[in-house]
N, C-alpha and C positions, 0 to 999 in steps of 0.2 A: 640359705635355701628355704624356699616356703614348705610349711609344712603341709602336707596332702592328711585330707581326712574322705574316708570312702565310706559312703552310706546307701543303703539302697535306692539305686536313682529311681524307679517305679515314682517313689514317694517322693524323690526330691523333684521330680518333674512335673507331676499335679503341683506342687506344693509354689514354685517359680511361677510355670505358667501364669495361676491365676494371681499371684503377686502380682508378679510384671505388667500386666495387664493394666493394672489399676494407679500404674504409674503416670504422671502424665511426664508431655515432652519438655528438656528444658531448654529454654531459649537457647538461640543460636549468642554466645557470647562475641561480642569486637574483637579481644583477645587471639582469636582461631587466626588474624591474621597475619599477627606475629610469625615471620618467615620461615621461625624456628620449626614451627606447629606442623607437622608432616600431614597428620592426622587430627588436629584441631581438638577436643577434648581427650579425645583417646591417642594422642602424643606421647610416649613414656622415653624418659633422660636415661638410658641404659646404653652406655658403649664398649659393655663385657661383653663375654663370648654366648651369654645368654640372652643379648639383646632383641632376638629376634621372637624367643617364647616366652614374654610377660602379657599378661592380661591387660583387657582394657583399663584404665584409671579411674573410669566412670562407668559406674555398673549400678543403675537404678532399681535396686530391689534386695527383697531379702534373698540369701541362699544364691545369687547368682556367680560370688567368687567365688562356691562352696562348687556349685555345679562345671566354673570353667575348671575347675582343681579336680576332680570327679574327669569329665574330660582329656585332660593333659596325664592324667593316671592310665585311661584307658588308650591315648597316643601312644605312649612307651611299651604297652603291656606285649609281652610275646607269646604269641599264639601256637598251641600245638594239635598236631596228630588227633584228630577225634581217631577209640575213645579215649575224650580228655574233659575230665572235671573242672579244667579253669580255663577259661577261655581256648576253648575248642574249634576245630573246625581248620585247619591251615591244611592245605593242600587238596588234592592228591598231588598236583605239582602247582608252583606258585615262583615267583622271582623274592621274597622277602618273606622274613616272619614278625615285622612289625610295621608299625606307619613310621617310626625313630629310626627303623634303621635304613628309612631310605633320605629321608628330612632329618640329617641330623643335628641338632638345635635349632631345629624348625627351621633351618635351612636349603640353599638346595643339596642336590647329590651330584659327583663326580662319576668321569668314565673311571675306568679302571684303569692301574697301570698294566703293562702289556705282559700279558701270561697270567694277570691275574680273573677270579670271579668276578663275574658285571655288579655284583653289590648293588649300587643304587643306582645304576642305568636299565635300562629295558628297553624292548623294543617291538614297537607294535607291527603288526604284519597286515595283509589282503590283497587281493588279488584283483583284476579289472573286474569292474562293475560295482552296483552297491547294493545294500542289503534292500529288505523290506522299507521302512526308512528313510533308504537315502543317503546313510552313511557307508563306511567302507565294509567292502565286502569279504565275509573273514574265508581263512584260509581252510577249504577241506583238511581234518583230521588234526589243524592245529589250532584254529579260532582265530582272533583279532590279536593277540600277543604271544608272543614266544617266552613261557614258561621255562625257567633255564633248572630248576630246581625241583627235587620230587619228595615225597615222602618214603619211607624204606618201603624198599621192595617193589618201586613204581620207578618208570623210566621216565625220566624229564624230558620234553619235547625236544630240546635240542638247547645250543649256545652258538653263542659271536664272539670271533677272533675279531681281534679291531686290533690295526695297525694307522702307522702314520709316513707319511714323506713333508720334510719340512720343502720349504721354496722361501726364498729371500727378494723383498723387495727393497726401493728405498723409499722416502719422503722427499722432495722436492727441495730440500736444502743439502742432500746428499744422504741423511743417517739411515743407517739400515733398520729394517724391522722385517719378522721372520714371520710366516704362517706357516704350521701344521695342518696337513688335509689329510682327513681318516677316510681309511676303507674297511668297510665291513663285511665279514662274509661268513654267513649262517653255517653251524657245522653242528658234526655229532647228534643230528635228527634222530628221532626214534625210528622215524620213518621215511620213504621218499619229499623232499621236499621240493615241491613243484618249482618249475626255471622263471615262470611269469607274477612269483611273487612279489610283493612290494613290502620294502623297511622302511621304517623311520625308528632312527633314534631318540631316546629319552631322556635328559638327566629329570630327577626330581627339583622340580621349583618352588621358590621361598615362598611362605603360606603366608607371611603378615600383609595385617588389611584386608584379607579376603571379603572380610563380612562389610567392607565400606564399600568394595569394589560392586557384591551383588547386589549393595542398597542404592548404589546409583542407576534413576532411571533409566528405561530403555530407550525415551523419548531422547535424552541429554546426549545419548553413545548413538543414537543415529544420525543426530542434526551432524553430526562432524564425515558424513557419507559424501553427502556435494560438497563439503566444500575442498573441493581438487583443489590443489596449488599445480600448476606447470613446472616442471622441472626444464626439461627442454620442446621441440615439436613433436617428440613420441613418445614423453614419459609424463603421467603426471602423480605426484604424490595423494591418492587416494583412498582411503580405507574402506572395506569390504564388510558388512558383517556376515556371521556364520548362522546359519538357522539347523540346530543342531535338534535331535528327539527326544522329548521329557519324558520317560519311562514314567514319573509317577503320574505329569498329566495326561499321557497319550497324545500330546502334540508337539509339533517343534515351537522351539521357543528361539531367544538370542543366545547363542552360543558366550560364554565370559572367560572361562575358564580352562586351563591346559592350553600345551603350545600350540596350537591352532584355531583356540576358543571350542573344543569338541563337548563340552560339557556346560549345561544351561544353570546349575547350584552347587552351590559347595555339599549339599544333601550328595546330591549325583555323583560329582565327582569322588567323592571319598565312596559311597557305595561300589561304583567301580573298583576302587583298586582294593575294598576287601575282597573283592570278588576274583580279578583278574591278580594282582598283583600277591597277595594273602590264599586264594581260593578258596574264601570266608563267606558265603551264602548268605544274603539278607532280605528283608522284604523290598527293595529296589530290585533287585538283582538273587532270585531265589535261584537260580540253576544254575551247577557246578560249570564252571569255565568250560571245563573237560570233559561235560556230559556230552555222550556218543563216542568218546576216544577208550581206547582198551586200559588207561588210566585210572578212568570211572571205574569203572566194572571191578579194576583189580584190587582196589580198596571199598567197594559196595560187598563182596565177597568175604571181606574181615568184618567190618562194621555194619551190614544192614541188606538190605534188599534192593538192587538195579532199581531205578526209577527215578522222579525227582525229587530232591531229598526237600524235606524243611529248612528254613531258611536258619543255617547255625549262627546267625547276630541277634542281641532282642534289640530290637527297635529303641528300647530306650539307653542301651548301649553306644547305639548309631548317635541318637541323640545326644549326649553328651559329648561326644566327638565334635559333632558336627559346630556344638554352641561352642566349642574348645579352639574350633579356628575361627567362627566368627567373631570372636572376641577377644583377638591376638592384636593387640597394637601394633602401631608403627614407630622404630624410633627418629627421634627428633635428629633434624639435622644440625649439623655440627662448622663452627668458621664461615657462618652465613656473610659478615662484613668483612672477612681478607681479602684485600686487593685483588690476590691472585683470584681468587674463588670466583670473586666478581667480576674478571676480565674473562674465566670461563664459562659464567653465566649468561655473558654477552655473546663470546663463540657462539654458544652450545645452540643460540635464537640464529644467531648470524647464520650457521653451513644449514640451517632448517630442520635441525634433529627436534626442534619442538613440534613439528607438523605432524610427527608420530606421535612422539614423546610430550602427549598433552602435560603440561605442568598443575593445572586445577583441573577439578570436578566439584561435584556440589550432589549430596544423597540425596534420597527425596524422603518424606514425610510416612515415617512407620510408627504409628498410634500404639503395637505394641514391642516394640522396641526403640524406645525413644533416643537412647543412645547413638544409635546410628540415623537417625534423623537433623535435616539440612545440616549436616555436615562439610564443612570445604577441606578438602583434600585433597594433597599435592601430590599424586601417585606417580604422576610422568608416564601416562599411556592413555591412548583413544579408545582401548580394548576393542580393537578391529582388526582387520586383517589386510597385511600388507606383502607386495612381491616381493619378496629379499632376494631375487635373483637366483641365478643356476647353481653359485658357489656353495651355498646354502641350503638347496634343494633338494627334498627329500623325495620326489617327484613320485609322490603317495597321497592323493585326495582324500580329503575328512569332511565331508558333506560339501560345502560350500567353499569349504578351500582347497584351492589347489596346492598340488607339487611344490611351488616357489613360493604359497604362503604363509605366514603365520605371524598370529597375534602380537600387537606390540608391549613387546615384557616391558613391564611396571622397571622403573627402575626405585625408586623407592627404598631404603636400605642399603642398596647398593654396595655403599662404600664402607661398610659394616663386613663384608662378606668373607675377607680377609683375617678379620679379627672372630668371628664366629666359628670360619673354617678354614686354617692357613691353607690349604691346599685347594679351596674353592677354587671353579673355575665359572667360565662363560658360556654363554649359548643354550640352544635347548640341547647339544650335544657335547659340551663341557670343553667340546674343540679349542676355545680362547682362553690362553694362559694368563692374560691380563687384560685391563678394561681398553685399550689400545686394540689390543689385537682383535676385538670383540667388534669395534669401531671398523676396523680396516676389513673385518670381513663383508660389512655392509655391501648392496648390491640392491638390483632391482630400481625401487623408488627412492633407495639411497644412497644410489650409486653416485650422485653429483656432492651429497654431502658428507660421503667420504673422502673424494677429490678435494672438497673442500678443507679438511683436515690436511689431507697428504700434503697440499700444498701451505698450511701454516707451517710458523718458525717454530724452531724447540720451545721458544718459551711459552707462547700460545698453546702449543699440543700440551704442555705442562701446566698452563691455567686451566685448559677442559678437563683434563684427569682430573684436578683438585678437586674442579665443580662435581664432576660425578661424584668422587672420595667423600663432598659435604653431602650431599642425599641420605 
C-alpha cells in the first residue's frame, strides 16, 4: 500500500503549479506503440483489484505524486452533517457520503440487488422542456436527481424499486443467452411526484484516463461526425456531439463526459456530484441542490440562516481531486499475441464495433501539463453520441442528446472489471451480467453488429470476449 502523506494543499498547489509549469514536454517515444501501451507513457502493469487507482508513471514535477496522493486521500474521505470540523457539508439529502463509495476502486458502481438501498446507482430526473441552458429541465420541488438519502431529521426526496423480467433468446447456432430488462418505479416521495416526469438510470462509471480523454482535441472528436458509415438504407452509424454548459466559462462547450457526454471537464463533472450526489457546495456549483425544498429550510434552522449558503468545498480541496483523476492511468492490456485474442480483434473490426469503439486517439499539445501531451491512446471510444435504440432508452433528453443516446463508453480496462469488482456489472444501468450480454443489448446504430455477433459460432463469440478480457 502506498503511503499517503497530507499537507496543506493551499501550499502544495502554489508550490506544483509553478513547478510544473516550468517543465518542458517530453518527446513523444516509438515505444507508445507497443500494443501493450493502453496509455502510452502513463500505461501501468497492475492486474490487482487496485488496478484501476494507480497514478500516472510519469509525473514531471516536484510534489505531483505527493499532490495525486493528497487527491486519492480526499477520494476516500467521508463527509459529514455540517456542523462538522472535518470535512463538512454532506447533505441535507444526498445519494452517497463519499466519491469511494460510489467508484469503488475507482471503479464503476452496480445496481442494487432487489430490496436492497441504491448504493452506487442514482437517478437523474426532469420533466419536458429545458432549463435556461438548454439542458434538462429539473423537476419542481425535487431538481435534476432524486436524492434517496437525508440527513437526521430531513426527509429524503424519495427511492426506486427496480425490478427485472428475464426473456431468453438464442444465437444462430442454437445456444441460449438470457437478457434481464428492469423496471423502475419512483416511490416513497416526500412529496407528490408529478406523472410527466422523466428517469434515467445511473451506475457510477470507471474514472481511468479521464485526464487523456479531456486532453484530446475537440478538433480530433469532431472529425469522426461525417464520417457516417451505412449500416443499411435507413441506418447509418454516426456519432453526434453533445454541447453541453460550462458553469465556469458561461458557455457551452463539447460535452466528454457521463453517460450521455452531459459534462464538458472533469473539474465539472466531479463539482456536480459534490453537489448533487454529496450535497457538498463548492465554487462550481455554490447552491445547495435542495435550495427552495423544505429540506433546506429544515437544516438552515440548526445550522444558520435560510439563504444561499457559502460554498462548503475549498477550491483547493476541489483541486486535488480533481488532479487525482486526471492522473489515474490506464492498465496495460494483457494476451495481446493469443491467437484467440487475435481472431477477436479481427471480429471486433469485422461486425463494425470499431466504428464506435474508436481503438486510437492521439492528445494534443499542453505546455503545462506535458504528461498528457501527444499522447496515442487506445481508449476504444469516438466520445460522441450514438442511438443505442429503444431497448436501451432512457427517453430522457440531456441537451443535445436524445432518449435513445448516449456516449460511447471507453472500453479500456474492461476486462479488469471482474477482477477489481466481482460482482461488476455493464451498461450505464448495470442491467449486463456479462460483457456478452452487454453486446446483445446493442441496438440503434448497432443493431446490425449485434446480428453480427448473434449469428457467429461459439468459438468466434469466445475469441471477441477474450479480446474484450485483453483491453
Amino acid at each position: 500500500m502506498k503511503r499517503k502523506y497530507i499537507i496543506p494543499l493551499c501550499i502544495l498547489m502554489v508550490f506544483v503549479v509553478i513547478m510544473h509549469a516550468c517543465v518542458k514536454p517530453t518527446p513523444f517515444p516509438a515505444s507508445e506503440e507497443n500494443p501493450y501501451l493502453s496509455a502510452g507513457n502513463e500505461t501501468v502493469f497492475d492486474i490487482s483489484n487496485s488496478a484501476f487507482g494507480d497514478d500516472f508513471p510519469v509525473l514531471n514535477g516536484p510534489g505531483l505524486t505527493l499532490l495525486h496522493d493528497n487527491g486519492e486521500v480526499i477520494f476516500n474521505e467521508v463527509f459529514f452533517p455540517a456542523p462538522s470540523y472535518y470535512y463538512t457539508g454532506l447533505g441535507p439529502i444526498y445519494n452517497n457520503n463519499s466519491c469511494n463509495a460510489c467508484h469503488g476502486g475507482v471503479g464503476e458502481g452496480n445496481p442494487p440487488a432487489p430490496g436492497a438501498p441504491l448504493g452506487s446507482m442514482l437517478f437523474r430526473i426532469s420533466i419536458p422542456g429545458t432549463d435556461p441552458h438548454g439542458g434538462p429541465n429539473p423537476v419542481p420541488g425535487f431538481g435534476g436527481q432524486l436524492q434517496n438519502l437525508a440527513v437526521t431529521g430531513v426527509q429524503p426526496e424519495g427511492t426506486v424499486n427496480i425490478s427485472y423480467t428475464d426473456y431468453n433468446f438464442q444465437f444462430a447456432d442454437g445456444s441460449s443467452y438470457q437478457l434481464q430488462v428492469p423496471s423502475y418505479t419512483v416511490a416513497q416521495t416526500y412529496t407528490s411526484y408529478p406523472g410527466n416526469a422523466m428517469l434515467s438510470p445511473r451506475v457510477a462509471p470507471r474514472l481511468i484516463g479521464l485526464g487523456l480523454l479531456e486532453a484530446v482535441p475537440e478538433t480530433e472528436i469532431l472529425q469522426n461526425v461525417n464520417n457516417a458509415l451505412a449500416v443499411n438504407d435507413t441506418t447509418q452509424i454516426n456519432g453526434k456531439p453533445n454541447y453541453v454548459w460550462d458553469y465556469t466559462n458561461n458557455k457551452l462547450e463539447l460535452g466528454r463526459f457521463g453517460w450521455k457526454s452531459e459534462q464538458p471537464t472533469i473539474k465539472q463533472q466531479l463539482a456536480a456530484a459534490y453537489q448533487e450526489d454529496m450535497g457538498v457546495t463548492n465554487s462550481v456549483f455554490p447552491q445547495e441542490s435542495s435550495y427552495g425544498q423544505p429540506q433546506y429550510n429544515a437544516v438552515q434552522s440548526i445550522i444558520g440562516t435560510p439563504g444561499e449558503p457559502s460554498p462548503e468545498l475549498l477550491d483547493s480541496t476541489l483541486y486535488a481531486n480533481v488532479f487525482y483523476i486526471q492522473t489515474l492511468g490506464v492498465p496495460a492490456r494483457r494476451n495481446v499475441y493469443n491467437p484467440q485474442v487475435l481472431r477477436g480483434q479481427q471480429i471486433f473490426q469485422q461486425a463494425q464495433c470499431a466504428s464506435c469503439h474508436l481503438p486510437t486517439m492521439t492528445t494534443g499539445i499542453d505546455v503545462a501539463f506535458p504528461e498528457l501531451s501527444n499522447v496515442t491512446i487506445h481508449p476504444y471510444t469516438d466520445l460522441l453520441l450514438h442511438d443505442m435504440g429503444s431497448g436501451l432508452a432512457d427517453n430522457r433528453p440531456t441537451y443535445k442528446a436524445t432518449g435513445r443516446q448516449y456516449r460511447t463508453a471507453p472500453l479500456w480496462g474492461i476486462g479488469l472489471v471482474p477482477i477489481v469488482d466481482p460482482s461488476g456489472q455493464y451498461l450505464h444501468d448495470g442491467r449486463a451480467r456479462t460483457l456478452m450480454e452487454a453486446i446483445m443489448w446493442h441496438g440503434g446504430e448497432a443493431y446490425n453488429a449485434k446480428q453480427y455477433v448473434k449469428n457467429l459460432s461459439a468459438s468466434d463469440r469466445a475469441a471477441l470476449i477474450a479480446f474484450l478480457q485483453s483491453l
